[in-house]
N, C-alpha and C positions, 0 to 999 in steps of 0.2 A: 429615506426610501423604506416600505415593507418589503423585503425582502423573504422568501421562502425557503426553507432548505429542505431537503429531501435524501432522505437514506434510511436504509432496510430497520438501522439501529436508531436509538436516541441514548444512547450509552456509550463511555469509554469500553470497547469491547476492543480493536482493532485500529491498523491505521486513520480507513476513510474518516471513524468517529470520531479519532482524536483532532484530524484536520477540521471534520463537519464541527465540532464543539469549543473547539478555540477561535475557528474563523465567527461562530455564533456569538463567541462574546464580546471578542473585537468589535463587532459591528455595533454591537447593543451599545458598548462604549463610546462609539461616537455618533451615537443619538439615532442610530436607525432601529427599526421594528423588526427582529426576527423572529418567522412565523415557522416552526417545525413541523416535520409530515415524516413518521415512520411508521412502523409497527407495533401493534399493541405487545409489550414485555414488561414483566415485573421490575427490572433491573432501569425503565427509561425514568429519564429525569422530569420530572413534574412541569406540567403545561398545561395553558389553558384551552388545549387546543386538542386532546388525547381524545375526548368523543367521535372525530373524524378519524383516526386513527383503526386501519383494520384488522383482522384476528391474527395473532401469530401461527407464523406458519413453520410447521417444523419438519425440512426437507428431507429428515433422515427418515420418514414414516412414509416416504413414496414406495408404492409395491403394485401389487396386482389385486388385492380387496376395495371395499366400497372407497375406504379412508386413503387408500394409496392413490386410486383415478381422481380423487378432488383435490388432493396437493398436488399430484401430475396437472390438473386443467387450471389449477390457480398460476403456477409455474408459467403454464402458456398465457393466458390471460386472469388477471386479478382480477373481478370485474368488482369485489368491495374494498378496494383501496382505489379503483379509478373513480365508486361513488363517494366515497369519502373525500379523497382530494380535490373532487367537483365542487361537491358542498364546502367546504374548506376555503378554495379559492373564490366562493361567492360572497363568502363570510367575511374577507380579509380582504381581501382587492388587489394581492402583491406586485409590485412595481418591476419584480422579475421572481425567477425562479434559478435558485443553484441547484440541481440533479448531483448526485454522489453514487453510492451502490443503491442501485436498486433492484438486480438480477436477482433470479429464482424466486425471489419473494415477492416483492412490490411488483415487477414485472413490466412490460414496455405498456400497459393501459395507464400507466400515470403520464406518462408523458402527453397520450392522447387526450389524457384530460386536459392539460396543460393546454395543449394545442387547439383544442376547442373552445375554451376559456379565452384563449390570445394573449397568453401571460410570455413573456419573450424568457428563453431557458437555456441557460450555461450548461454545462456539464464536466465536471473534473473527472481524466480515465484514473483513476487509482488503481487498477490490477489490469488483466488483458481479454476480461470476457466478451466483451466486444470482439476479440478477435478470435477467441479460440473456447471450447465448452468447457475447458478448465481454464482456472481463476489466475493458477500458475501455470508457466510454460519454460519448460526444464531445459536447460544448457544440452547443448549437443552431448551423447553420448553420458547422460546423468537419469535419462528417464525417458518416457514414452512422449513421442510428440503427438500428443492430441490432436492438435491441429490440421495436423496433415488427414488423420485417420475420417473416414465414414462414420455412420450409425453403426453401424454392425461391428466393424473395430473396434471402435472407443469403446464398446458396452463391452466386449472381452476384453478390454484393456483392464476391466474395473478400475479405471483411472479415479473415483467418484468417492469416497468412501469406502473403495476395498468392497463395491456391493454392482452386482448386475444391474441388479433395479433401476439403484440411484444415479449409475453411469448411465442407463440407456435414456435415462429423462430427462438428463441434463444434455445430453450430444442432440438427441431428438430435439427438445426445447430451441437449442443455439441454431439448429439447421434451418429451425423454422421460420425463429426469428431473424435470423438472416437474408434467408431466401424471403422476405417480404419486405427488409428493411424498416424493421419497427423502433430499428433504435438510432434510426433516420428521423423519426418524425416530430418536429417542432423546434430541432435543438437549435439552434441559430450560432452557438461555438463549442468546440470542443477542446476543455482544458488539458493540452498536456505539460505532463510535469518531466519530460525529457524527449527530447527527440529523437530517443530510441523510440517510447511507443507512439510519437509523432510519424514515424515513418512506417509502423507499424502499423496504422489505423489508414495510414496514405495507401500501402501496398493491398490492404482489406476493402478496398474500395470507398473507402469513406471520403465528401467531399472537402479536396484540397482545402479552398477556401473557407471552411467552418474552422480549420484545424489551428489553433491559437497556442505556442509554447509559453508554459510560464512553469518555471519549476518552483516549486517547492523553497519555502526558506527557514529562518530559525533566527532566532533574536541572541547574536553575541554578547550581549552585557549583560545575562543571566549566569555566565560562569567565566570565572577568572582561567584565563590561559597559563597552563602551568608547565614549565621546561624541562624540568627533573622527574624521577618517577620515583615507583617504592617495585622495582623491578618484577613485575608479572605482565604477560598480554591480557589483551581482553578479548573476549567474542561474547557480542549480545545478539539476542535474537529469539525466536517463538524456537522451541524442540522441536523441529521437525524435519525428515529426511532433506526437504526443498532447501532449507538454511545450512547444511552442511557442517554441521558441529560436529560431526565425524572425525570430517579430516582437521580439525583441532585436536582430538584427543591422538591421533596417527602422529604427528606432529611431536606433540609432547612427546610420545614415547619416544620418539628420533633425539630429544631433545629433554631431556634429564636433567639439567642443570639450567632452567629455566622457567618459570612457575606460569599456569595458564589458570583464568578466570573464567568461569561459565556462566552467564546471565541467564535467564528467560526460564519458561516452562513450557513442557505439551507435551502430546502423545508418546514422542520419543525417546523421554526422559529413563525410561526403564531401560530401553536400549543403548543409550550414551550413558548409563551409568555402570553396565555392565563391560562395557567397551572398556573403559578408564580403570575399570576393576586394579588395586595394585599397586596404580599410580600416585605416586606422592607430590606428582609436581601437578595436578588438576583439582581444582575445585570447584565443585558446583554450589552457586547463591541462590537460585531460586531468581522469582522475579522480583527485579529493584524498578523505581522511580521516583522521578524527583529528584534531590538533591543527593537523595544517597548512592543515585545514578551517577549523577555529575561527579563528585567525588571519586566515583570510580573509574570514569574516563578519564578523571584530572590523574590517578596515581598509577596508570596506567604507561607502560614504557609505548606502546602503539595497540590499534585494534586490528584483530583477525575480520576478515567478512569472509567467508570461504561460501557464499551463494553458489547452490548447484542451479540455479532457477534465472529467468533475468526480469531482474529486481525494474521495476517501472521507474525508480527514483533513486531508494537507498538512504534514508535517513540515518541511520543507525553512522553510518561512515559522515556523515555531517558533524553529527552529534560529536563523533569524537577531533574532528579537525577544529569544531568550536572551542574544544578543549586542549585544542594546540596539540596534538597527539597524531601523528602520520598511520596511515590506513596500508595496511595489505588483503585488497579485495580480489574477486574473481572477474576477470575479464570479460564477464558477458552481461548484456543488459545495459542499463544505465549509469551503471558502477563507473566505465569510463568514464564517463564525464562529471563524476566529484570527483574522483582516483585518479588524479593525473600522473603517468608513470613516471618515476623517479625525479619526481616534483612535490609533489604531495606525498607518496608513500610506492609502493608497489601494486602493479595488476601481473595477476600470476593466474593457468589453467585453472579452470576446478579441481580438475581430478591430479594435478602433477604435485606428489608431494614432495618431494626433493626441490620444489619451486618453492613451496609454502615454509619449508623450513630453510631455506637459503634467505630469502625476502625476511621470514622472523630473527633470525638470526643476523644479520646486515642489521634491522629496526633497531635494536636491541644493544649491538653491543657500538656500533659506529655513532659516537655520542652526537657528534657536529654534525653528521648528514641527520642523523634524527629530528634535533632543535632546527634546523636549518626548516627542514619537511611539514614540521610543524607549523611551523611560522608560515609556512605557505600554505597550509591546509588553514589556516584560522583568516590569514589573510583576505580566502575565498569566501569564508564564512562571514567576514564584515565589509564584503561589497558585492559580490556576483548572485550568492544566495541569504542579504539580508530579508528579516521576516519582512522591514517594512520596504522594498523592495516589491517584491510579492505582492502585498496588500495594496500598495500603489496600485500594481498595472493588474492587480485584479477590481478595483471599483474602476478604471478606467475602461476596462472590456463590460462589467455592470454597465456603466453609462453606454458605448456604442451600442451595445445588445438591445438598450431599453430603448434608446430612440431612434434607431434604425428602424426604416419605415413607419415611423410614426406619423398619422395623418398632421397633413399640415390646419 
């Protein structure tokens, strides 16, 4: 099959990309044609295909001057990334189309391209734009629910970047595209990767029948399951308020006589390092991957996920049950359903830390429930969310999609 992919990025920059860029090379490896459509960036990986490819758009520059109202009307409508991928899919012929992020940027005209073309189009939801004008949507009592708010709300929420502007273009933008159902149009399935935002996109009116679960998985024979630790917790994850690395370092100070690991990088970084100020039992790494990742979930006695936000999926808590290491996550989003409680590891509040250090403390020093949690977290990892799993019953929704209604 050519197959197409489609997202904002063509770089490891975030999740959708790393999913859009390892599902691209799977496919390449077993003899199919993948055809990529993002945006033009210094940072994307080299294609013969980048001429079609339209101008980067960079949504922090939306305001009220010339330059602000044409990232605002690209945002509504792209109309040169819906000619690009025109020309693109004339060029290429693709046997379907996978959709990924293409909010704010690319915008719901590619789809229309799609759709006018008659290229039959998947779509995997990775975040909740679809449902609400921000990308995350905050645990009860952790943040502002967008979702519920108006135009006029959400732009004083500065939910957006901390910026008028950029909130009132993105709330405006979602209302619109809403209220027209533009991210309705052509898709013939929508991937979820939990039946949280399964019923999340059920209750937003989207049709039942497009709505396809298939979560997310990971390849177990990349890292050896390991039962002992070198006694620290872990939390990984991007610096930011929505990830909750907070109540990690609250935590530790409760908890003195037990060493915590900080993964990740971002904005936040200044503010959790002043938080931790003192503290001898936290350490911040910076961002790790790859092996030196793994490693650190393998020496790891369990992982923190303390998500203020709900997570569409929750890899991060995969990652570490592939390494046989039990998870104390946040009970909201999709975290329940890798987090099985007191099976896998613990689901505790967001906000209750006296939970978070009770569940760490149990992980940690109760050696047999630990190894026991583990062994069922990896267990999960080498059958419910194997990667070929996944890639199974995603070329098998490929097939239905491409020939459903196909002229006889």
């Amino acid at each position: 099959m050519t197959i197409l992919q489609v997202n904002k990025f063509w770089f490891m920059k975030g999740g959708a990309e790393r999913y859009a860029l390892e599902l691209s090379a799977w496919l390449v490896s077993q003899g199919h044609e993948v055809v990529p459509f993002a945006m033009e960036h210094p940072e994307n990986l080299p294609s013969p295909y980048a001429s079609a490819f339209p101008p980067f758009l960079r949504t922090d520059r939306v305001g009220f001057g010339p330059g602000g109202f044409r990232t605002f009307s690209n945002m509504m409508w792209n109309a040169r990334a819906r000619r690009g991928l025109r020309s693109l899919v004339r060029e290429t012929r693709p046997d379907i189309a996978h959709v990924h992020n293409i909010y704010t940027q690319l915008s719901p005209s590619v789809l229309d391209a799609l759709a006018d073309e008659g290229v039959p189009t998947v779509m995997t939801v990775h975040d909740h734009h679809l449902v609400s004008p921000a990308y995350d949507r905050w645990a009860e009592g952790c943040g502002p629910a967008v979702e519920k708010m108006g135009v006029i709300r959400a732009t004083r929420s500065k939910f957006h970047k901390g910026s008028y502007a950029a909130s009132f273009a993105q709330a405006f933008v979602f209302s619109l595209h809403k209220r027209l159902r533009l991210y309705e149009v052509g898709i013939r399935a929508y991937l979820c990767p939990s039946r949280y935002i399964e019923r999340e996109l059920r209750g937003a009116g989207f049709p039942s029948e497009r709505l396809r679960y298939l979560p997310f998985g990971i390849d177990p024979d990349l890292v050896r399951p390991r039962a002992d630790h070198d006694g620290y917790v872990l939390a990984v994850g991007r610096l930011v308020p929505q990830k909750g690395m907070a109540m990690v370092i609250r935590v530790a100070r409760m908890l003195p006589e037990i060493r915590f690991k900080i993964v990740g990088s971002g904005p936040d970084e200044p503010r959790l390092h002043a938080l931790g100020h003192g503290l001898g039992n936290v350490e911040f790494l910076g961002r790790r991957t790859g092996e030196d990742l793994d490693r650190l979930y393998q020496g790891a006695a369990a992982l923190m996920m303390p998500s203020r936000f709900h997570e569409t999926f929750g890899l991060t808590a995969l990652e570490a049950m592939r390494a046989g290491k039990p998870v104390a996550a946040s009970a909201v989003g999709a975290l329940p359903e890798l987090v099985q409680d007191r099976v896998t590891g613990y689901l505790v509040s967001p906000l209750d830390v006296h939970g978070w250090a009770e569940a760490v403390l149990r992980l940690v020093y109760d050696d047999a429930m630990r190894r026991k949690m583990g062994r069922e977290g990896r267990l999960l990892a080498e059958t419910t969310f194997h990667i070929r799993r996944h890639r199974q019953k995603l070329m098998e929704t490929y097939e239905h999609v491409r020939t459903k209604n196909r002229p006889a």
